[in-house]
MMTF fields as JSON, N, C-alpha, C and O atoms, coordinates in Angstrom:
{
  "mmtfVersion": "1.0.0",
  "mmtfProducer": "UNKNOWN",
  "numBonds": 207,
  "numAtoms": 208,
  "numGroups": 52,
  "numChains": 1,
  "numModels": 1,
  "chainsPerModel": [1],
  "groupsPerChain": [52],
  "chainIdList": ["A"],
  "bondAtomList": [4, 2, 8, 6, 12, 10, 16, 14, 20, 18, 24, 22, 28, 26, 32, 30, 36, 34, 40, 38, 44, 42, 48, 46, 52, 50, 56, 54, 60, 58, 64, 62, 68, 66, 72, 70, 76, 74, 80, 78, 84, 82, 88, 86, 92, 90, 96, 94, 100, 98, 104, 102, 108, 106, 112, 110, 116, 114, 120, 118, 124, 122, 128, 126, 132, 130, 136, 134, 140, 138, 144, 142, 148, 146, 152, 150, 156, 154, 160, 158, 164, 162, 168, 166, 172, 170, 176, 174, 180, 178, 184, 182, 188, 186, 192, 190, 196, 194, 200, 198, 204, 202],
  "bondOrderList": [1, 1, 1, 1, 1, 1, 1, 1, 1, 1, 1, 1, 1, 1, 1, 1, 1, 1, 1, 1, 1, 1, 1, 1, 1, 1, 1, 1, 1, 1, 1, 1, 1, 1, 1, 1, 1, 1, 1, 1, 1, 1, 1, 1, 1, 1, 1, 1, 1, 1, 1],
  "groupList": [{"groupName": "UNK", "atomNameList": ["N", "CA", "C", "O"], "elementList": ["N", "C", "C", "O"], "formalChargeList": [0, 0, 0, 0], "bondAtomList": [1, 0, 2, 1, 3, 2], "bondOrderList": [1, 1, 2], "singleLetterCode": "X", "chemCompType": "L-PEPTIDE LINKING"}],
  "groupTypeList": [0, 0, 0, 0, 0, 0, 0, 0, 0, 0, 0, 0, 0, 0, 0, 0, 0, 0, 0, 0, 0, 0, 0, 0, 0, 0, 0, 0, 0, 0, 0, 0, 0, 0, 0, 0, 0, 0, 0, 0, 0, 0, 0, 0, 0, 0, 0, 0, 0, 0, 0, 0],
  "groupIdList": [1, 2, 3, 4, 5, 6, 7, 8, 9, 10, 11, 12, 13, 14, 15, 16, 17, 18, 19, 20, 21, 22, 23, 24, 25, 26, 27, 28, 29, 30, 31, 32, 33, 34, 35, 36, 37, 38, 39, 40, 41, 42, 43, 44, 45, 46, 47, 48, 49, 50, 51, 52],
  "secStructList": [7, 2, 2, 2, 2, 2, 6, 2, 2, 2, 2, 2, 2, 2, 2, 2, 2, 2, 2, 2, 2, 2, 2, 2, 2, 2, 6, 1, 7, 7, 1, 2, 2, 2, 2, 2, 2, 2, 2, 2, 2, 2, 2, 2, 2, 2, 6, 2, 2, 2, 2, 7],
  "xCoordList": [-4.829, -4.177, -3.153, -2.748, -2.797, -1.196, -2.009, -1.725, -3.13, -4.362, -4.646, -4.693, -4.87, -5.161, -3.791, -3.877, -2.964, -1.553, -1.126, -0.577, -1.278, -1.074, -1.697, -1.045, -3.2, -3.933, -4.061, -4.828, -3.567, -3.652, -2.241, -2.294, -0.938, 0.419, -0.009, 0.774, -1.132, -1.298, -1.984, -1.358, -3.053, -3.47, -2.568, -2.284, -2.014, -0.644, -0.197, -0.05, 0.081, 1.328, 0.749, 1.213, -0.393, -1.374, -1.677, -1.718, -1.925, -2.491, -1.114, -0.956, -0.331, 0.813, 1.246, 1.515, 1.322, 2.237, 1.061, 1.48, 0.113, -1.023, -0.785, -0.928, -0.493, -0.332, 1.145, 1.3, 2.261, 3.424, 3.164, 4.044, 2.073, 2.327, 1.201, 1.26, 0.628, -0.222, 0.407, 0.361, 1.119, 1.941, 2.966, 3.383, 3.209, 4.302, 3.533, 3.852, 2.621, 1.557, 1.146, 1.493, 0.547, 0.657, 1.529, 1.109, 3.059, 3.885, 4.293, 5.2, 3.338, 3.651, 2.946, 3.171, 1.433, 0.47, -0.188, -0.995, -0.037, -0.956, -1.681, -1.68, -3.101, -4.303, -4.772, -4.484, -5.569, -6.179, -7.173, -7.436, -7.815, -9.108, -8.686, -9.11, -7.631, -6.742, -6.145, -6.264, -5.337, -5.376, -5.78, -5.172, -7.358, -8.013, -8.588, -9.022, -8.429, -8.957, -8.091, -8.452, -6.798, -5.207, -5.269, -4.719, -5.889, -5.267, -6.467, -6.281, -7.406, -8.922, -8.268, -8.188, -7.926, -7.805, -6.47, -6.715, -5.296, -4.528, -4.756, -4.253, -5.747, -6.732, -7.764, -7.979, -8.288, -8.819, -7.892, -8.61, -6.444, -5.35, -4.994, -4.863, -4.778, -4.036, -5.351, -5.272, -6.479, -7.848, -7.775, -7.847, -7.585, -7.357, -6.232, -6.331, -5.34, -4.409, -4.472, -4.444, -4.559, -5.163, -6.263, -6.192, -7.183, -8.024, -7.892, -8.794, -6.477, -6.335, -6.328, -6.224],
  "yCoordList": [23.069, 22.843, 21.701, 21.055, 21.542, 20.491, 18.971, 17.867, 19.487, 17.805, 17.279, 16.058, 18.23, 18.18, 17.424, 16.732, 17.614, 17.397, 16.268, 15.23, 16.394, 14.46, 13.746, 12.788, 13.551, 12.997, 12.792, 11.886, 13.336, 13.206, 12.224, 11.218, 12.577, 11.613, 10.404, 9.458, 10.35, 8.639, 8.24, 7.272, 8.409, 7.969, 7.253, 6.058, 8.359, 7.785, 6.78, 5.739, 6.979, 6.412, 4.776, 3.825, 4.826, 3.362, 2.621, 1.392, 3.594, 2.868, 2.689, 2.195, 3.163, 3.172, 1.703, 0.83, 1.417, 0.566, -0.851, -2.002, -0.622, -1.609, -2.349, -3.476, -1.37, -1.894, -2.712, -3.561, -1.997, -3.083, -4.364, -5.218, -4.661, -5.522, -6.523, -7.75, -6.028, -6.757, -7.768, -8.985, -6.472, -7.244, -8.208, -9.121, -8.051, -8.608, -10.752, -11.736, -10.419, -11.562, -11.733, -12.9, -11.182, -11.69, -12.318, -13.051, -12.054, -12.512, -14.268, -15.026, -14.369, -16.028, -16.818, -17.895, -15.997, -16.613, -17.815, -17.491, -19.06, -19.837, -19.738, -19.523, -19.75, -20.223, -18.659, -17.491, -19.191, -18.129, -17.344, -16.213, -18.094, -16.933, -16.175, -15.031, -16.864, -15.768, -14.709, -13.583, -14.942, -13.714, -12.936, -11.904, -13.229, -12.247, -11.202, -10.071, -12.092, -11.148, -9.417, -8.257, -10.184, -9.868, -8.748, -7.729, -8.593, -7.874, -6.947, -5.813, -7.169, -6.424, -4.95, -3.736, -5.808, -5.255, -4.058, -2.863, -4.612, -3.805, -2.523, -1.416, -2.998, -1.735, -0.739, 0.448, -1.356, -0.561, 0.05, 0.717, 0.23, 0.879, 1.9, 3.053, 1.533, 2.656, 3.409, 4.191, 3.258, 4.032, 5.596, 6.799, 4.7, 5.578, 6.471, 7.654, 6.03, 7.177, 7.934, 9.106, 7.778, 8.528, 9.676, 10.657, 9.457, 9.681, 10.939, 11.726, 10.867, 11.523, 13.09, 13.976],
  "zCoordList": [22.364, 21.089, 21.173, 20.207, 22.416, 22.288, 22.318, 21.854, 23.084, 23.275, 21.826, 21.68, 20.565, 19.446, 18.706, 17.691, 19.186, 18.151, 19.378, 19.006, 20.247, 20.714, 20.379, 19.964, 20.256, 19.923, 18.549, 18.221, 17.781, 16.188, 16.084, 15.376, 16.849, 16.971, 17.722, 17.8, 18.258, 19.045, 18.083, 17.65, 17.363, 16.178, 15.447, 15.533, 14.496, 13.279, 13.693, 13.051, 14.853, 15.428, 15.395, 14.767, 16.276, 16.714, 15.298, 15.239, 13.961, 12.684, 11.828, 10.711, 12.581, 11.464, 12.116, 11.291, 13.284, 14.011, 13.73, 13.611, 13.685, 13.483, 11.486, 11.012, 11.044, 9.614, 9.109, 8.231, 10.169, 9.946, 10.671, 10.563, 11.419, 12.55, 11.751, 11.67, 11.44, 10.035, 8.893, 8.712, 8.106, 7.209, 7.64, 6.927, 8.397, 9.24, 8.931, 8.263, 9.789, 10.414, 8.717, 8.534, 7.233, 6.579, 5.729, 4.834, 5.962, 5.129, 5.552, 5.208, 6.28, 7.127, 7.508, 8.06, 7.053, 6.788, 6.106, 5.235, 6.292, 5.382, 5.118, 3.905, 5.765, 5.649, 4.558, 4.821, 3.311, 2.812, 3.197, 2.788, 4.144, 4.78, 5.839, 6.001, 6.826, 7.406, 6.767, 7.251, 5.455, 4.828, 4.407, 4.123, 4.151, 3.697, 4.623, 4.406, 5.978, 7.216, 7.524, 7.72, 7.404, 8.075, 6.999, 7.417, 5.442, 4.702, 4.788, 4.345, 5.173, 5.315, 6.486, 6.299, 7.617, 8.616, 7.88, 7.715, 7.574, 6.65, 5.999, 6.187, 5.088, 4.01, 5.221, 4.973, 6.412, 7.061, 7.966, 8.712, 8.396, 8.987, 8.089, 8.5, 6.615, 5.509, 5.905, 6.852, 5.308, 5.361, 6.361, 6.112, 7.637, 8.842, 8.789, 9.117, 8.452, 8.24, 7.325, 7.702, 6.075, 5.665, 5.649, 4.91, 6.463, 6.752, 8.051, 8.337, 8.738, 10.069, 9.619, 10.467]
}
């Protein structure tokens, strides 16, 4: 049971920390097709957490 509830906190933790580190990298972004990548990847982090 404790393997279940670490593993669900390394998750959050990995998609949560993955989506500020995202926005982060889009707010300084030029290039528009880089952003569209950066914000893809974004929408697929919320997804996941959600999802946990």
């Amino acid at each position: 049971m404790k393997m279940k509830k670490m593993m669900f906190q390394l998750r959050f933790r990995w998609h949560s920390i993955r989506v500020r580190y995202h926005q982060a990298l889009l707010e300084s972004c030029l290039d528009s097709q880089l952003k569209q990548k950066i914000q893809q990847k974004i929408i697929y982090h919320e997804m996941k957490l959600k999802n946990i």
